[in-house]
C-alpha positions as CSV (number, residue, x, y, z in Angstrom):
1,X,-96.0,12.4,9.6
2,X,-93.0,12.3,11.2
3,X,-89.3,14.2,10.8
4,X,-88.0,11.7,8.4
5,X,-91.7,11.4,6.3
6,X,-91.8,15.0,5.6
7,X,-88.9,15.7,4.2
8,X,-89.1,12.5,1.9
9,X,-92.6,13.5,1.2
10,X,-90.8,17.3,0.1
11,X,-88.6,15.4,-2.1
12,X,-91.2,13.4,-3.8
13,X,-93.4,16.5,-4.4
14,X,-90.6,18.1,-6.4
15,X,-89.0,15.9,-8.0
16,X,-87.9,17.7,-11.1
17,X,-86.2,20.2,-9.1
18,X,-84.6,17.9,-6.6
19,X,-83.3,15.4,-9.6
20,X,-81.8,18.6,-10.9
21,X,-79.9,19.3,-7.4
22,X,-78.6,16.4,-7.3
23,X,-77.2,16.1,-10.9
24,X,-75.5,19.5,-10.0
25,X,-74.2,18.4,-6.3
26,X,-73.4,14.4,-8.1
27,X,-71.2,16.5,-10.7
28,X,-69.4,18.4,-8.2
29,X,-68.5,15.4,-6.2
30,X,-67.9,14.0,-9.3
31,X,-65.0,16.6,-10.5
32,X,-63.5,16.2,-6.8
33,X,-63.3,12.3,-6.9
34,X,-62.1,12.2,-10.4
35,X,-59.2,14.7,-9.0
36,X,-58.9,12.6,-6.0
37,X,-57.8,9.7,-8.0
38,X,-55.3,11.3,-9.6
39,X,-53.7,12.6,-6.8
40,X,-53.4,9.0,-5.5
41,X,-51.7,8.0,-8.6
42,X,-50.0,11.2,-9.9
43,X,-46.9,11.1,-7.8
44,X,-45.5,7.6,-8.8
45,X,-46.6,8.0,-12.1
46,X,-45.6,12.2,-12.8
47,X,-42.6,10.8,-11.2
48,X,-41.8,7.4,-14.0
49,X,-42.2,10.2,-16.6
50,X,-40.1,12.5,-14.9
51,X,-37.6,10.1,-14.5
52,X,-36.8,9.6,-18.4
53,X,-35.0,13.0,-18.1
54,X,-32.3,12.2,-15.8
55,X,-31.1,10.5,-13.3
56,X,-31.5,11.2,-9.6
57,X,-28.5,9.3,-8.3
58,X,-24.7,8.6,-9.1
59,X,-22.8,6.0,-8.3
60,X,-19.2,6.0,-8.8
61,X,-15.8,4.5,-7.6
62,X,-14.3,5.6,-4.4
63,X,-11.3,8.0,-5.3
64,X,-8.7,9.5,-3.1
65,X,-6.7,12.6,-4.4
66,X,-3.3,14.4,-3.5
67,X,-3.2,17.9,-3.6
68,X,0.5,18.8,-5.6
69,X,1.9,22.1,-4.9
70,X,5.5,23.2,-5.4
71,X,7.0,26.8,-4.5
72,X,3.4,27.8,-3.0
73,X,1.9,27.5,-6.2
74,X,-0.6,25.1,-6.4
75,X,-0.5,22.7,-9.0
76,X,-3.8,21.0,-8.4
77,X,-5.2,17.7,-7.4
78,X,-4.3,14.2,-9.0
79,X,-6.3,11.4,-8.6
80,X,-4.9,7.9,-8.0
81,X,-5.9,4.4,-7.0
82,X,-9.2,4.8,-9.1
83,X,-10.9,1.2,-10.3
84,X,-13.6,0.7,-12.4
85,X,-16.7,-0.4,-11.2
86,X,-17.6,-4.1,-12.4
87,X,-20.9,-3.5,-14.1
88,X,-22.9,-6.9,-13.4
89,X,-22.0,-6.9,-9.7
90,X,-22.8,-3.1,-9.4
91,X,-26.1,-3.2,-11.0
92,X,-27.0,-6.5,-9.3
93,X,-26.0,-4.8,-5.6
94,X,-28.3,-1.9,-6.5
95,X,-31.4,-4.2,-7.8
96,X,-31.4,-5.6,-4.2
97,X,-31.9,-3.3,-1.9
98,X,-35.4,-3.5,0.0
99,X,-36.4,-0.6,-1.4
100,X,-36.1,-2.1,-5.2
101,X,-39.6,-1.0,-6.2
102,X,-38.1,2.9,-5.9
103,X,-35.7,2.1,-8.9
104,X,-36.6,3.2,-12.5
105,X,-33.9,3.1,-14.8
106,X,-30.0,2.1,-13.5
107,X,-28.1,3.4,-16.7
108,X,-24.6,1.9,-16.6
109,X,-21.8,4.4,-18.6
110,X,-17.8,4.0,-19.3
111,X,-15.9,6.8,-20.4
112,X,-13.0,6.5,-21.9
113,X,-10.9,8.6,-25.1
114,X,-10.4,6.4,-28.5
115,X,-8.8,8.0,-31.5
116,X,-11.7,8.4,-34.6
117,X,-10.3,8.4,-37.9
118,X,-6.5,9.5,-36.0
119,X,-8.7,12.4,-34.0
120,X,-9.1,11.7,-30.1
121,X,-12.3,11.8,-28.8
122,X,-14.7,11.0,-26.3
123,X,-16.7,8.0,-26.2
124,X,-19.5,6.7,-23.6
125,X,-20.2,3.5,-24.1
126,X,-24.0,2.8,-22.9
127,X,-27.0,-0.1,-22.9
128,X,-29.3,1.7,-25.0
129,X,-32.3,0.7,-23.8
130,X,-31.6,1.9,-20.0
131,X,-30.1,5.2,-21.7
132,X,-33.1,6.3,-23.3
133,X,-35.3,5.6,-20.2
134,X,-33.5,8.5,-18.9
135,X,-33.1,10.8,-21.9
136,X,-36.1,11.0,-23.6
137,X,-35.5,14.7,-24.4
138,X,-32.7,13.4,-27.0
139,X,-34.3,14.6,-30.5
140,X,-31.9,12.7,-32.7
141,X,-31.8,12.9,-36.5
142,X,-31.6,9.3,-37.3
143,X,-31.9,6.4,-35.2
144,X,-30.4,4.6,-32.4
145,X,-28.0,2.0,-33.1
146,X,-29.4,-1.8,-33.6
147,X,-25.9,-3.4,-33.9
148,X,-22.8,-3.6,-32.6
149,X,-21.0,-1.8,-35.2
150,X,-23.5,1.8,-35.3
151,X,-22.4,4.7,-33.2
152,X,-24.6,7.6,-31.9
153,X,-22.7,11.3,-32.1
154,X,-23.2,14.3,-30.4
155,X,-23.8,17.4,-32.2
156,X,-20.6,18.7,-31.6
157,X,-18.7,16.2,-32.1
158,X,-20.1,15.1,-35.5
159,X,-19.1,19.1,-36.7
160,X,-15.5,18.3,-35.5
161,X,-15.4,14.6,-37.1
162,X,-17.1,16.4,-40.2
163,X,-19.3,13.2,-39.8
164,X,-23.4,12.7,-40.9
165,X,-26.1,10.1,-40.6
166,X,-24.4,7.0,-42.6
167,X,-21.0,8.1,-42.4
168,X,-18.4,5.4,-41.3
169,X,-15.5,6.5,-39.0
170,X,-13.0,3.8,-37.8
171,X,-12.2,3.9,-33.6
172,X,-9.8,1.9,-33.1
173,X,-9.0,0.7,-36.5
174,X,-13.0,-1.1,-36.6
175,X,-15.4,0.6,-38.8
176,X,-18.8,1.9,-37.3
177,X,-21.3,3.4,-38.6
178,X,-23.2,6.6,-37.8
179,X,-27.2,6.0,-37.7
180,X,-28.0,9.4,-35.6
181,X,-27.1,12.6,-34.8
182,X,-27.8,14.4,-31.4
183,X,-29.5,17.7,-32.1
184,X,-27.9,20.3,-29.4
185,X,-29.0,19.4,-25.4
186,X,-26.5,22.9,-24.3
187,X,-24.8,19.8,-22.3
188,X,-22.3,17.4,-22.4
189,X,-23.8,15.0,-24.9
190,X,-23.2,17.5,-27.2
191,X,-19.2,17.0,-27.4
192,X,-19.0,13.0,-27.5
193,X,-19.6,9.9,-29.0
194,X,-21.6,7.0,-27.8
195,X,-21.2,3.2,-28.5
196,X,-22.8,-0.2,-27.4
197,X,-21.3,-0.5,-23.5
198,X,-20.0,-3.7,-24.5
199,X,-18.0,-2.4,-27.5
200,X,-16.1,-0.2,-25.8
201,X,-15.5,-2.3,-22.6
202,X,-14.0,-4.5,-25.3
203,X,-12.2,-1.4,-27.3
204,X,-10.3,-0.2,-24.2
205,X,-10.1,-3.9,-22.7
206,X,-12.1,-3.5,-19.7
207,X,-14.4,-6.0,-20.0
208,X,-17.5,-5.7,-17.7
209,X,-15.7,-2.2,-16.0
210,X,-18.0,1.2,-15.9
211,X,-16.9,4.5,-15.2
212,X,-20.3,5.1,-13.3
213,X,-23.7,4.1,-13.3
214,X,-26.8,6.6,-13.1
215,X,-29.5,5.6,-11.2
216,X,-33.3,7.5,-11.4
217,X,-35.1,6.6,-8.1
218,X,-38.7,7.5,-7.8
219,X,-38.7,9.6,-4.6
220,X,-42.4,10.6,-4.2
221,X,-42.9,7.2,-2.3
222,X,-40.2,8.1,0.0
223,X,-37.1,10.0,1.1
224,X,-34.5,9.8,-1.1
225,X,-31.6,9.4,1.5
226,X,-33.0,6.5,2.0
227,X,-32.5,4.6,-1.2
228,X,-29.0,6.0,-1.0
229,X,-28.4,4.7,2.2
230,X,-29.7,1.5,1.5
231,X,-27.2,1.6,-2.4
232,X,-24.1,2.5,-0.1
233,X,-24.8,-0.5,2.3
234,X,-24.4,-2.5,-0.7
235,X,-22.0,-1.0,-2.3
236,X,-19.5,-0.2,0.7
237,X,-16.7,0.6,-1.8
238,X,-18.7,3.1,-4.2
239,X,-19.5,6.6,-3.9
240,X,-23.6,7.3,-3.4
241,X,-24.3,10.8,-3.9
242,X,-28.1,12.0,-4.7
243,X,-29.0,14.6,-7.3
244,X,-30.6,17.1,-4.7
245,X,-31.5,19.9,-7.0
246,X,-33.2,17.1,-9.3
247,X,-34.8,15.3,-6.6
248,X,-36.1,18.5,-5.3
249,X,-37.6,20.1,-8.9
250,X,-39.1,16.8,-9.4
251,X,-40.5,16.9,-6.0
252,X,-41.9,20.6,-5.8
253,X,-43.5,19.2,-9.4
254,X,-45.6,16.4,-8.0
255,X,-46.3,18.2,-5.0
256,X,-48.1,21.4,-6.8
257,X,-50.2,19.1,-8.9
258,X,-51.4,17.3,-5.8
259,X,-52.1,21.2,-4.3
260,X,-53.5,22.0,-7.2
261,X,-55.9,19.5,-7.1
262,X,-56.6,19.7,-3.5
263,X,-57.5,23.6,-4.2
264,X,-59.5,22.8,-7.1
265,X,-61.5,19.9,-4.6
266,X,-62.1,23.2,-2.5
267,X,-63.2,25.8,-4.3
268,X,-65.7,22.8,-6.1
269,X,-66.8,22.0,-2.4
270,X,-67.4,25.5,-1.4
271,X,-69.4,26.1,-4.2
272,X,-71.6,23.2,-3.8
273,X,-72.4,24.4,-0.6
274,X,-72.9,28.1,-1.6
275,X,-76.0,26.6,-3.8
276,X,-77.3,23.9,-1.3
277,X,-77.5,26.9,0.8
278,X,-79.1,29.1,-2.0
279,X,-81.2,26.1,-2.6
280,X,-82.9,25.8,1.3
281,X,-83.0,29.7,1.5
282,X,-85.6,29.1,-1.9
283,X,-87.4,26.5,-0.3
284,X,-87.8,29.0,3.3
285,X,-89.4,31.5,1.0
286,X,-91.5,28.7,-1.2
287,X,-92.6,26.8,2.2
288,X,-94.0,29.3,4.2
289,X,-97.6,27.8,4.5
290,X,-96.2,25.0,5.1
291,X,-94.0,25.9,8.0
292,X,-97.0,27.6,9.3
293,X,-99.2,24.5,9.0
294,X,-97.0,22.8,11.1
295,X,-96.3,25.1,13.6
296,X,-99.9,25.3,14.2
297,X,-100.1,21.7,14.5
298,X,-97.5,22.2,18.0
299,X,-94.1,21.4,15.8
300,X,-91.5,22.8,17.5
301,X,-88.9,25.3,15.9
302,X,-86.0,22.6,16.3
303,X,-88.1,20.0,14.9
304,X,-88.8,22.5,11.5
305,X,-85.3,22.9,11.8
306,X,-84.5,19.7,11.5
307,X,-86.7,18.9,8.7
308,X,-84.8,21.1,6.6
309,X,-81.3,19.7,7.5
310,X,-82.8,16.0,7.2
311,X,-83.8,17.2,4.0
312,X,-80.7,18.6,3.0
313,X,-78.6,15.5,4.5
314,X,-81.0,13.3,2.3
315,X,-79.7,15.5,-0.8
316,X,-76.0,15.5,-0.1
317,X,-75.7,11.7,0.6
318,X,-77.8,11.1,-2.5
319,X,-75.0,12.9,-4.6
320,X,-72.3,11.9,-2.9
321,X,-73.4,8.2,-3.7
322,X,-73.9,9.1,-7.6
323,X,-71.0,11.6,-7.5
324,X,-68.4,8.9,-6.4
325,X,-69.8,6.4,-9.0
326,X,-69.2,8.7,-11.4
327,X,-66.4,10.4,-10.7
328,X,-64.7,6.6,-10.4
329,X,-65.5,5.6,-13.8
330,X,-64.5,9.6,-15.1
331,X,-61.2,9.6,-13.7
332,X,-60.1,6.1,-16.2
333,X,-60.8,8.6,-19.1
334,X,-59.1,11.4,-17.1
335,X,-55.7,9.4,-16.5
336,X,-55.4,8.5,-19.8
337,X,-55.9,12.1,-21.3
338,X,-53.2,13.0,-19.0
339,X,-51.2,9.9,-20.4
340,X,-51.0,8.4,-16.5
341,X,-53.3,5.0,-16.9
342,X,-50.0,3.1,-18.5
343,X,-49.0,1.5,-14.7
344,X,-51.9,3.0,-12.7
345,X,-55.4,2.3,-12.6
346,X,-58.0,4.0,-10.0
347,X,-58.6,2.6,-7.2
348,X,-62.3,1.4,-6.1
349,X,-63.2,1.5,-2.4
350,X,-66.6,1.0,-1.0
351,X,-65.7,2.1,2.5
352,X,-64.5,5.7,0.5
353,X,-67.5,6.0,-0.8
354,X,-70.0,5.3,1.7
355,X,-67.3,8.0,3.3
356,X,-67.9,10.5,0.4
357,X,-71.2,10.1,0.3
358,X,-72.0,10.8,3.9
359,X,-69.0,13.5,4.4
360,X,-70.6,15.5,1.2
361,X,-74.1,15.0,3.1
362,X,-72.6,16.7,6.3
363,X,-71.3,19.2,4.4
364,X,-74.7,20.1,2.8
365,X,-76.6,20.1,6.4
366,X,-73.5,22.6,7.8
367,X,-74.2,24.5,4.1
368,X,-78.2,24.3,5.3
369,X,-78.0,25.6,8.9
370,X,-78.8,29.3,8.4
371,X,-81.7,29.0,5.9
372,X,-82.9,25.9,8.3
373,X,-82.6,28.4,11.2
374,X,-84.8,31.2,9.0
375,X,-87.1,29.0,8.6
376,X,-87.6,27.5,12.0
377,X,-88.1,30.9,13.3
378,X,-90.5,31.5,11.2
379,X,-93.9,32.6,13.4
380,X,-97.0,30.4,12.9
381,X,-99.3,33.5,12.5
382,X,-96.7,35.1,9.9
383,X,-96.6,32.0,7.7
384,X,-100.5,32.0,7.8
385,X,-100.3,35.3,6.6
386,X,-100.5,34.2,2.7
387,X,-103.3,32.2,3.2
């Protein structure tokens, strides 16, 4: 018998018990890799569904503005020498920046005022499908225009055109018809009307010009003043500014789920240990004939002491083998509770788990030092005791 043999031989001899340790210990590793994996993931992806309620980033034409003031009163500011952005080369300029990956939606918008049925109004004219990527929290009673010739309203401004869903209101002297209705956002949207981007470039004869485009960057992958920076170097005549408060709610988001789940991997870990701990002080008590047996045969208290942490070690990297097997194939089913698993899958890594498995069997020898210690000092003649 040697310091390896004996504890395997412990093992064998209760095998119920120690199958039962290590389904509990495998579970616990379990919960933590499952939690691990979607940490890895839940930034980018938290982030992508983030991202379809607003943009992060605006950019908009360069503008210079006089101060007017006559008398010392003060008049205000006036704008002047303000162009329209040309949407193709705009959208093109922010596609290729290096850090193209980072861009969700780019949602390209011009504003202008048209007169409905001899009324003016507001109109944005937008490309529906980038729109909605950033405002899924539109509930709309209807449905979004298909054609050319359909018009979306704001809740406000259909109550001031006295308008509902299939109403027809000419802009411009062209009919259009009304397919949805903004229910109240407590925000802009409310007060204006919005049209194909095309439509209205061609209504106020600005073909391909935007009054600005939004932009929603993923930012958990990197700083955010970097994606700007890199927008303004291609866009030298725009204005780049960055939606800090957004970026910063959206960050403080992703950041306590990954603490959360760093805390939860924790308190899992530290109750694993509590009962690997438990677990040797048990097997002290049970083993005391034994431990006298082998004292008497001249093993040293070290040597007893490392038969229990062997023993223990043998335990822990037993579970963490199972644990990470399992918790690899739980966290699929876990990402796509938490609707994640659409662009993200988890990730396996053989190195991570021979990793887990021998980090959780460290853990469980540090969890088994005191009851190994009780039990090396454990006198021969005191053990011999009970027989």
């Amino acid at each position: 018998m040697n310091i390896l043999s004996i504890p395997l031989a412990n093992i064998k001899r209760k095998m119920t018990k120690t199958s039962l340790l290590v389904l509990v210990f495998a579970l616990g590793v379990m919960s933590i890799v499952t939690l691990h994996q979607i940490s890895l993931v839940v930034g980018e992806s938290l982030e992508k569904k983030l991202s379809a309620y607003g943009a992060n980033i605006i950019v908009s034409p360069r503008t210079e503005s006089l101060s007017v003031s006559y008398g010392g009163f003060h008049m205000g500011d006036m704008l002047y020498d303000v162009d329209d952005l040309r949407e193709e080369a705009t959208v093109r300029s922010i596609r290729n920046i290096d850090l193209t990956e980072r861009i969700s939606v780019i949602a390209p918008k011009l504003v202008g005022t048209v007169d409905i049925d001899d009324m003016p109004v507001a109109v944005v004219g937008v490309r529906w499908q980038q729109e909605l990527g950033i405002k899924s929290y539109w509930a709309i009673e209807g449905t979004i225009p298909e054609q050319d010739n359909q018009i979306l309203l704001g809740a406000s401004a259909a109550r001031t055109l006295s308008a509902t869903t299939g109403s027809f209101l000419t802009v411009s002297g062209n009919r259009y018809e009304v397919t949805g209705i903004i229910r109240e956002t407590g925000g802009d949207d409310d007060q204006v009307v919005f049209m194909e981007l095309g439509m209205l470039q061609n209504v106020l004869n600005k073909p391909d010009g935007v009054s600005f485009v939004e932009v929603a960057a993923l930012c958990s992958g990197c700083p955010i003043e970097d994606i700007v920076g890199q927008i303004r170097v291609n866009l030298p005549g725009a204005e780049i500014k960055a939606l800090q408060n957004i970026v910063n709610q959206r960050m403080e988001s992703i950041h306590f789920v990954q603490n959360l789940a760093l805390f939860i991997s924790i308190i899992i870990l530290i109750t694993a240990a509590t009962m690997v701990a438990l677990s040797m002080l048990s097997a002290v008590n049970e083993r005391k004939k034994d431990i006298g047996i082998l004292r008497s045969l001249g093993y040293a208290k070290h040597q007893v002491f490392t038969i229990f942490c062997v023993e223990a070690g043998i335990i822990g990297i037993v579970s963490g083998f199972v644990g990470y097997m399992a918790g690899y194939g739980a966290s699929f089913k876990a990402l796509e509770l938490l609707a994640l698993a659409e662009d993200f899958q988890p990730v396996f890594s053989g190195l991570n788990m021979v990793f887990t498995a021998f980090a959780f069997g460290g853990v469980t020898i540090v969890a088994a030092l005191y009851p190994a210690w009780k039990g090396a000092v454990i006198e021969p003649s005191e053990a011999l005791v009970a027989l």
